[in-house]
N, C-alpha and C positions, 0 to 999 in steps of 0.2 A: 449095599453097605450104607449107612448112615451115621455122620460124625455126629460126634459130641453137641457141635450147636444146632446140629436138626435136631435132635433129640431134646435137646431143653427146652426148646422152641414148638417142639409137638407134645412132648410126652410132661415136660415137669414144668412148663411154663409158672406154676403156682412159688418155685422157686424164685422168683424176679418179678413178679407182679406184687404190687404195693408198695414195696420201700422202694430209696433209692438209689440206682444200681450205677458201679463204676465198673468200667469195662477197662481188663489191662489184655492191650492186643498187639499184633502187631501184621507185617501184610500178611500172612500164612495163616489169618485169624477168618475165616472162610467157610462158608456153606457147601453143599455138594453141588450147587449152581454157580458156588462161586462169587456170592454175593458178602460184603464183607459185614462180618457180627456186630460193627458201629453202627452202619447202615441198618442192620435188621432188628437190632433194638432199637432205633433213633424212631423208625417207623412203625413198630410194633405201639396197639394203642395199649395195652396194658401194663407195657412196662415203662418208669420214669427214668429212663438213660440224664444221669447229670455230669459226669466226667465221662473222660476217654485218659487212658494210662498207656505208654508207650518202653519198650525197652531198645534197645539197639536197634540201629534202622527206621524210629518212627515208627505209628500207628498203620500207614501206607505205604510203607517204603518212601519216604521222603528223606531219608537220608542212605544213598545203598554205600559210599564208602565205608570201607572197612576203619572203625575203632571213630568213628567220627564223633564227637558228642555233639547233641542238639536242645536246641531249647522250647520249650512247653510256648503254645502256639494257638491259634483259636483251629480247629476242625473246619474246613472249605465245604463238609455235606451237612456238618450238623450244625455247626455255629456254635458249640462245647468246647472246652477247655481240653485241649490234648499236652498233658504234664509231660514232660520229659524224663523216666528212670535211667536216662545213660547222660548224663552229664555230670553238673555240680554232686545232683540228686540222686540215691541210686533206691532209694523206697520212697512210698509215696509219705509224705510228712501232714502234719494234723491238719494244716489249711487248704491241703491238697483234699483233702479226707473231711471238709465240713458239712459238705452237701450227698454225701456218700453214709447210704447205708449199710449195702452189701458189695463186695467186690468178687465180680467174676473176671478169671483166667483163662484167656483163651490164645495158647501162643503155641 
């Protein structure tokens, strides 16, 4: 079996290469190793990862209470801007979105 971000990551990489890409994730946002799709785009040399986007619970589970809102935060592996959609904010807004070309969903 192979999810979704092995597959974009093997087969359609040309999706995500050249612009620049915001990731909205959150911890469930995983490879078949288990490695998280922040980390594999942060490291992949093709693609230009410039945000991280977050819904309930944060991008890592940094926040596991239930209904808790949290605030947009720098990334501890990638040193990126990790927005918060479960707070004030529940979509990403235009300055959220200035260094964003494409946005991929991985939740």
């Amino acid at each position: 079996m192979k999810l979704g971000l092995d597959l974009v990551l093997e087969s359609h990489l040309h999706l995500v290469s050249g612009p620049r890409v915001g990731l909205i994730v959150n911890p469930a946002s995983v490879n078949r190793r288990l490695d998280h799709a922040a980390d594999l785009f942060w490291n992949h040399p093709g693609i230009r990862l410039t945000a991280l986007f977050g819904p309930q619970h944060g991008i890592r589970a940094e926040t596991q209470d239930n209904m808790i809102e949290w605030q947009t935060f720098k990334d501890k592996h990638t040193a990126l801007p990790a927005f918060s959609l479960y707070g004030e904010t529940r979509k990403p807004s235009p300055e959220m979105l200035a260094d964003v070309d494409v946005l991929v969903f991985d939740v």
